[in-house]
N, CA and C of each residue as an Amber inpcrd file, in Angstrom:
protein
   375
 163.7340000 114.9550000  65.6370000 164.0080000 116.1080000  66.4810000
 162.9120000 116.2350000  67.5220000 163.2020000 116.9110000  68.8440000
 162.5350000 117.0190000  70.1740000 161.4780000 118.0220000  69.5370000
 160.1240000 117.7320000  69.8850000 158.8460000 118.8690000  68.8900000
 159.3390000 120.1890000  70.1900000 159.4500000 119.7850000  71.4650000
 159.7030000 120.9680000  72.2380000 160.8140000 121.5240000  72.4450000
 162.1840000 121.0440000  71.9420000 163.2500000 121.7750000  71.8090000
 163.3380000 122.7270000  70.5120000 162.6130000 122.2020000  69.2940000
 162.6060000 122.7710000  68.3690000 161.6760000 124.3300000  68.3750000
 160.5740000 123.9340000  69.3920000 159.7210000 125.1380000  69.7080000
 160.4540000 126.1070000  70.4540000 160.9130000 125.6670000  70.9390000
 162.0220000 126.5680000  72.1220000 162.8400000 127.3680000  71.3130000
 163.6860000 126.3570000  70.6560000 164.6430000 126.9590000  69.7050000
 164.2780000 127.9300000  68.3650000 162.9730000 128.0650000  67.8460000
 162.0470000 128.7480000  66.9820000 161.6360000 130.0260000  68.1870000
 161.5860000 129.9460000  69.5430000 161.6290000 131.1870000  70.1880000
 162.4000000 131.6880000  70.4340000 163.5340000 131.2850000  70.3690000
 164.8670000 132.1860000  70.4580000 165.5660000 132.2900000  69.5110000
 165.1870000 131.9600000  68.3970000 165.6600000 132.6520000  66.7370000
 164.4690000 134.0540000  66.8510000 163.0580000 133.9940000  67.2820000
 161.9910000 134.8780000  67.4030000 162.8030000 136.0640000  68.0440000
 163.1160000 135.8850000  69.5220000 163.9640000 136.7200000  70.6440000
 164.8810000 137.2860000  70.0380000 165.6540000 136.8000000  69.4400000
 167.2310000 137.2320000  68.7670000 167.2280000 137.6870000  67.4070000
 166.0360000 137.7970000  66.7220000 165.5420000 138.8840000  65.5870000
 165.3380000 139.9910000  65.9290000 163.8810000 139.7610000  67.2440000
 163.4480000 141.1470000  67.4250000 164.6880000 142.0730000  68.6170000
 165.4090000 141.3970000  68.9600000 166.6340000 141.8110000  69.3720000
 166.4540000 141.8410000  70.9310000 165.2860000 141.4300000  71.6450000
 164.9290000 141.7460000  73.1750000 165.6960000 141.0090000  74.0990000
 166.7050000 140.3870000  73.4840000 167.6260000 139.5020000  74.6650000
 169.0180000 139.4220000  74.3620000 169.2770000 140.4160000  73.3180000
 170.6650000 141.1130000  73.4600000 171.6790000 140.5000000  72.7630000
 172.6960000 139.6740000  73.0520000 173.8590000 138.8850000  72.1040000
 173.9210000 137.5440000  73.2580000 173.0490000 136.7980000  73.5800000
 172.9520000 135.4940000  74.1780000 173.1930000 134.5700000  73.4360000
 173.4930000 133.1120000  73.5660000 173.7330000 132.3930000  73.3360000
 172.5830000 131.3300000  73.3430000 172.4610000 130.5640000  72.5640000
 170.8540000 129.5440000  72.8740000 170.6960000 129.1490000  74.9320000
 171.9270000 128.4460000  74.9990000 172.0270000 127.9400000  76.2960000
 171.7220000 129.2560000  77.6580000 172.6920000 130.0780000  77.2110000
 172.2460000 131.5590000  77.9740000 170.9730000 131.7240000  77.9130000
 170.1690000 131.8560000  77.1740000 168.9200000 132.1890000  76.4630000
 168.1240000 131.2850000  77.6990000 168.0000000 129.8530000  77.0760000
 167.3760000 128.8530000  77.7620000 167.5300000 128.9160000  79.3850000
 168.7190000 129.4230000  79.6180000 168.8930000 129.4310000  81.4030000
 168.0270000 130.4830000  81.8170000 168.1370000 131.1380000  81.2080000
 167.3310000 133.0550000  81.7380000 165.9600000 132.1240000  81.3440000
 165.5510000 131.4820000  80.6840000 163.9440000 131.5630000  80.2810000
 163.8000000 130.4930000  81.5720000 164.3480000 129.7390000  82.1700000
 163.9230000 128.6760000  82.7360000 164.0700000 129.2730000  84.3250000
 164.6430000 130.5140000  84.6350000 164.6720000 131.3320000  86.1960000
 163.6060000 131.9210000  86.3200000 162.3600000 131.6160000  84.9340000
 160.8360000 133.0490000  85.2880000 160.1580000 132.0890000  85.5670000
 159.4640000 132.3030000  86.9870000 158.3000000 131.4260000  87.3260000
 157.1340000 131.3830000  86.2490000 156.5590000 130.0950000  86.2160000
 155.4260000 129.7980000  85.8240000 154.0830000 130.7950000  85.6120000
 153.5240000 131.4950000  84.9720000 152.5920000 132.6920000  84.9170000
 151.2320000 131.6750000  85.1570000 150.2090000 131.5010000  86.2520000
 148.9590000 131.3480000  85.8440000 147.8260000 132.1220000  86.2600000
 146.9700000 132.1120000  85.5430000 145.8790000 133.7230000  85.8750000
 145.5580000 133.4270000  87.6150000 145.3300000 134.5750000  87.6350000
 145.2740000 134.7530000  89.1920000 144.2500000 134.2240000  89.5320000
 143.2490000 133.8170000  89.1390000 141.9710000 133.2910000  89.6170000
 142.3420000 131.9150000  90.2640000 143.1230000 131.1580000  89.4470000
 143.6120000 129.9240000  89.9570000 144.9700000 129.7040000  91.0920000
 145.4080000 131.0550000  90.8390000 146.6060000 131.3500000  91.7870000
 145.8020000 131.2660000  93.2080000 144.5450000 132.0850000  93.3040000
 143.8780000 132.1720000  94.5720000 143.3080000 131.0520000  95.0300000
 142.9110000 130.5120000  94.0490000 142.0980000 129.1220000  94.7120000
 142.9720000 127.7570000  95.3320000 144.6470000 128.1280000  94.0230000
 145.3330000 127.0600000  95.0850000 145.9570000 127.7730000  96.2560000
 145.9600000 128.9170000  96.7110000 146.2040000 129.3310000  98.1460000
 145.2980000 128.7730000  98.6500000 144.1770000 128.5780000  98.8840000
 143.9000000 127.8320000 100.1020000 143.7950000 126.8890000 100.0250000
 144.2700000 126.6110000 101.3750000 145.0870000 124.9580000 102.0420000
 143.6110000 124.0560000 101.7150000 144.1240000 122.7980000 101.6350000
 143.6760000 121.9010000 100.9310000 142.6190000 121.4200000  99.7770000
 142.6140000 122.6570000  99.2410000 141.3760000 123.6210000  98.3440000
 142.3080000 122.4260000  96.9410000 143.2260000 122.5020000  97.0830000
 144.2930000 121.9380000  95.6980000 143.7880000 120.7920000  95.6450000
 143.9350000 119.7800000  96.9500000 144.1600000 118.3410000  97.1960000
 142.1070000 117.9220000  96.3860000 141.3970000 118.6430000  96.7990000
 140.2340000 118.3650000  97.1340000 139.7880000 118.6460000  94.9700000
 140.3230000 119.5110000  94.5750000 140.4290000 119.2970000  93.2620000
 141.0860000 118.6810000  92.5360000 142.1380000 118.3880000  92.7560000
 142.6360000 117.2210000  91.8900000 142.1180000 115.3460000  92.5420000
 141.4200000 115.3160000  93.8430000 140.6950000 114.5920000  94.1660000
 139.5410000 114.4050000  93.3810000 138.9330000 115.7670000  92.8440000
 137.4930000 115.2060000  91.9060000 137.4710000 115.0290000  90.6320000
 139.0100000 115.7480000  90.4660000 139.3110000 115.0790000  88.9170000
 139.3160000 113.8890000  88.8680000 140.1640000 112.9490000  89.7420000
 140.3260000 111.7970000  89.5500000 138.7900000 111.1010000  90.2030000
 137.9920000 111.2100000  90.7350000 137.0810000 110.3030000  91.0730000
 135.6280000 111.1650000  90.0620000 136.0240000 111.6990000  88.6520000
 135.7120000 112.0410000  88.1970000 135.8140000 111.2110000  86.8950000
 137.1750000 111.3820000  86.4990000 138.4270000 111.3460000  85.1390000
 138.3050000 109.3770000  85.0820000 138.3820000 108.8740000  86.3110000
 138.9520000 107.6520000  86.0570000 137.3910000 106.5490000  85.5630000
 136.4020000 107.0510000  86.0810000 134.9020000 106.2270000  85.7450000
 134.6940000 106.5610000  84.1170000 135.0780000 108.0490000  83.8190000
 135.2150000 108.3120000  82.2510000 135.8350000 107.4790000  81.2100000
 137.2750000 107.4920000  81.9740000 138.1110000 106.6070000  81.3180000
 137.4120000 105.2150000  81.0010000 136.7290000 104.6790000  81.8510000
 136.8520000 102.9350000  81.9260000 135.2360000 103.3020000  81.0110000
 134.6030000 104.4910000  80.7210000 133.1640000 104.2190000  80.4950000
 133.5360000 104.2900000  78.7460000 134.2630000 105.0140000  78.4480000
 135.4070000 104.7700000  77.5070000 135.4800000 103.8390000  76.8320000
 136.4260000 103.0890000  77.6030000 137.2000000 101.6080000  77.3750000
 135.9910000 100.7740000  77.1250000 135.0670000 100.8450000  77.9250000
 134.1540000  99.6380000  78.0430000 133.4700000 100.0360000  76.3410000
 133.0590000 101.1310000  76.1400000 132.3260000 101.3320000  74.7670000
 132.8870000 101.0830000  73.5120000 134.4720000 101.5030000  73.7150000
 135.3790000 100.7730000  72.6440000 135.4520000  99.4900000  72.7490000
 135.1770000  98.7190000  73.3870000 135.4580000  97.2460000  73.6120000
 134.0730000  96.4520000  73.1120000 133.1730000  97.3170000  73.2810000
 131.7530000  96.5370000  72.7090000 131.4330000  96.7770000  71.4210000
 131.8150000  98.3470000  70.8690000 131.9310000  98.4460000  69.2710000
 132.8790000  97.4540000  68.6160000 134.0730000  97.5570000  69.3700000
 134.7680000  96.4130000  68.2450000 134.3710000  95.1070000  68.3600000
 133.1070000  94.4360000  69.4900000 132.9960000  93.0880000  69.6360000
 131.6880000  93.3140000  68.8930000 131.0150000  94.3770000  68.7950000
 130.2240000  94.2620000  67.5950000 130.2970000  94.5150000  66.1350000
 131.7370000  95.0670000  65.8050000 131.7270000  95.0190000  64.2230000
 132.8280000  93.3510000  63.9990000 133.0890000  92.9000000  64.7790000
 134.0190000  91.9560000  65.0900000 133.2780000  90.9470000  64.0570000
 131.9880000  90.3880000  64.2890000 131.6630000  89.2710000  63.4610000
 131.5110000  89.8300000  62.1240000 130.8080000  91.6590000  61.3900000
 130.3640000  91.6390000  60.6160000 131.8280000  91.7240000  59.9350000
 133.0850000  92.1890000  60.2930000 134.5490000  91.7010000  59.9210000
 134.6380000  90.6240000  59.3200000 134.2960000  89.4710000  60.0480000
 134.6600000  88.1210000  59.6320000 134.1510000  87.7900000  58.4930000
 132.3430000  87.7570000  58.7260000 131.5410000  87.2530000  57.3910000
 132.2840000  88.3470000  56.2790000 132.7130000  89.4740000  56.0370000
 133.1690000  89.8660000  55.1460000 133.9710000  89.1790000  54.4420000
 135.1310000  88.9820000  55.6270000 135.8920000  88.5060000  54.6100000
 136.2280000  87.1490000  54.1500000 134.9550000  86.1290000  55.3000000
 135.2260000  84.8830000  54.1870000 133.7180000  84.6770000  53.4150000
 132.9230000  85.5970000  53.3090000 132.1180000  85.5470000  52.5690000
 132.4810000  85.9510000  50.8970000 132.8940000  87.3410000  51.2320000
 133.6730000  88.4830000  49.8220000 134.9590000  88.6380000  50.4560000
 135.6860000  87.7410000  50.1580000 137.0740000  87.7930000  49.4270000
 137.5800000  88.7210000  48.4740000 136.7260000  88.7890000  47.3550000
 137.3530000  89.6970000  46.9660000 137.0480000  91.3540000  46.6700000
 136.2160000  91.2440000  47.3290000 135.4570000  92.8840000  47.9710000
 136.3550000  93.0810000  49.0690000 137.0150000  91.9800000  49.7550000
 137.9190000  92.3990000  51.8560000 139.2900000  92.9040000  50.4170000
 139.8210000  91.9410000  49.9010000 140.6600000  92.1100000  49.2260000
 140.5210000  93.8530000  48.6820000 140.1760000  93.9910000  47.8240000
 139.7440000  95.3020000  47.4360000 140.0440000  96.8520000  48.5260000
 138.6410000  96.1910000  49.4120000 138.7160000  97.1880000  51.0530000
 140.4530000  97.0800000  51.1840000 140.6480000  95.8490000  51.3100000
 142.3200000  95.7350000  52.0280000 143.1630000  96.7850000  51.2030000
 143.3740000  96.8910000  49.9700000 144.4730000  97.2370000  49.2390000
 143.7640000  99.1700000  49.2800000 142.5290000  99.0840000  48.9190000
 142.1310000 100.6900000  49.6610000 142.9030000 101.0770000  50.8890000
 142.6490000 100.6480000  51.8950000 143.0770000 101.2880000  53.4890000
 144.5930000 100.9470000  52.8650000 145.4120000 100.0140000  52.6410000
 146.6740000 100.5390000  52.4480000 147.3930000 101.7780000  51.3400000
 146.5230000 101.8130000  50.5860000 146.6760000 102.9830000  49.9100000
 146.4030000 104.2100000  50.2870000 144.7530000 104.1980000  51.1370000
 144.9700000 105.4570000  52.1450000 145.9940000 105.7610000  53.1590000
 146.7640000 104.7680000  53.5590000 147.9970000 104.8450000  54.3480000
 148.6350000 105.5740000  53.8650000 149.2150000 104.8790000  52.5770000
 150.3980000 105.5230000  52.0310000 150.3850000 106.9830000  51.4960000
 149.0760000 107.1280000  51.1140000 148.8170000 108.6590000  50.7500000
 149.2510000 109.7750000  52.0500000 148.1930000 109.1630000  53.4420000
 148.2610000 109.7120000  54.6140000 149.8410000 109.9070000  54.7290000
 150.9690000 108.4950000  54.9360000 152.2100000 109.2610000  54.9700000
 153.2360000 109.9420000  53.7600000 152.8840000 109.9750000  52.8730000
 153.1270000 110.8950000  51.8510000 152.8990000 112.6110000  52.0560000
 151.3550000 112.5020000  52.6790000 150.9570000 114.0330000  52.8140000
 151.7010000 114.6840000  54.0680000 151.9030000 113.3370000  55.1200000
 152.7760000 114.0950000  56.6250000 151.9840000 114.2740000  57.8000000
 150.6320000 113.1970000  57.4220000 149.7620000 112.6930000  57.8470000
 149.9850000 111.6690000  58.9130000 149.9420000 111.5020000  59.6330000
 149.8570000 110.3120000  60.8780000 148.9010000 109.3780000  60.0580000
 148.7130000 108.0010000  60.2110000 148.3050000 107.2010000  59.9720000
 147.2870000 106.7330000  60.9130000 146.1230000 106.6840000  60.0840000
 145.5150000 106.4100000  61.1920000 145.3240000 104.6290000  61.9070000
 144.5190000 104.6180000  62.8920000 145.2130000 103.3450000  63.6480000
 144.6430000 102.0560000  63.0760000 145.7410000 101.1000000  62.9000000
 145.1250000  99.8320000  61.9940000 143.3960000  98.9910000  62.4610000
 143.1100000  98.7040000  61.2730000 141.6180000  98.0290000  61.4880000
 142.1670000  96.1860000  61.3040000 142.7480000  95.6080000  61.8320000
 143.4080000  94.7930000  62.0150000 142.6970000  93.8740000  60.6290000
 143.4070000  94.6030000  59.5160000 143.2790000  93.8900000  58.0280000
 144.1340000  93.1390000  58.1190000
């Protein structure tokens, strides 16, 4: 199921308890909710009124956002090229200690999706 149709639809079982929208229909419901403009605090309402005040901030996000990103990437890429060898000697050193580790992390899996847990992301066992 859609996580945001279901939220939607959990607000208009909400609406149609407390009775504030009368004998509508989901679709009725959804049309009227989707004709109310967007609410954002006025502080930001003012700042995107002026002309090119918008362009010039979402300009420093990105020459901001995108050096983050890659400073990021680059640090994930050197942790895993540094646990990368102590990986290896593991597991053709202790076999049966990787073995062991191995059948652990799949068991923490299975617990994780048992509980309704996301899984977390494979350590390429």
């Amino acid at each position: 199921m859609n996580p945001l149709k279901k939220t939607l639809y959990d607000a208009y079982i909400d609406d149609s308890a407390k009775g504030t929208e009368g004998e509508k229909t989901y679709a009725e419901w959804e049309a009227s909710n989707a004709m109310r403009p967007v609410q954002i605090p006025a502080w930001l309402q003012k700042i995107l009124e002026i002309k090119i005040l918008g362009q010039v901030i979402a300009l420093l996000l990105v020459i901001v956002l995108i050096p983050l990103l890659l400073i990021v990437v680059v640090i994930a890429f050197v942790m895993w090229l540094l646990c990368l060898p102590f990986n290896l000697v593991f597991k053709c050193c202790c076999p049966d200690k990787w073995e062991k580790a191995k059948q652990q992390y799949e068991d923490d899996l299975m617990r994780a999706e048992e509980g309704g847990y996301q899984a977390p992301p494979s350590q390429n066992m």
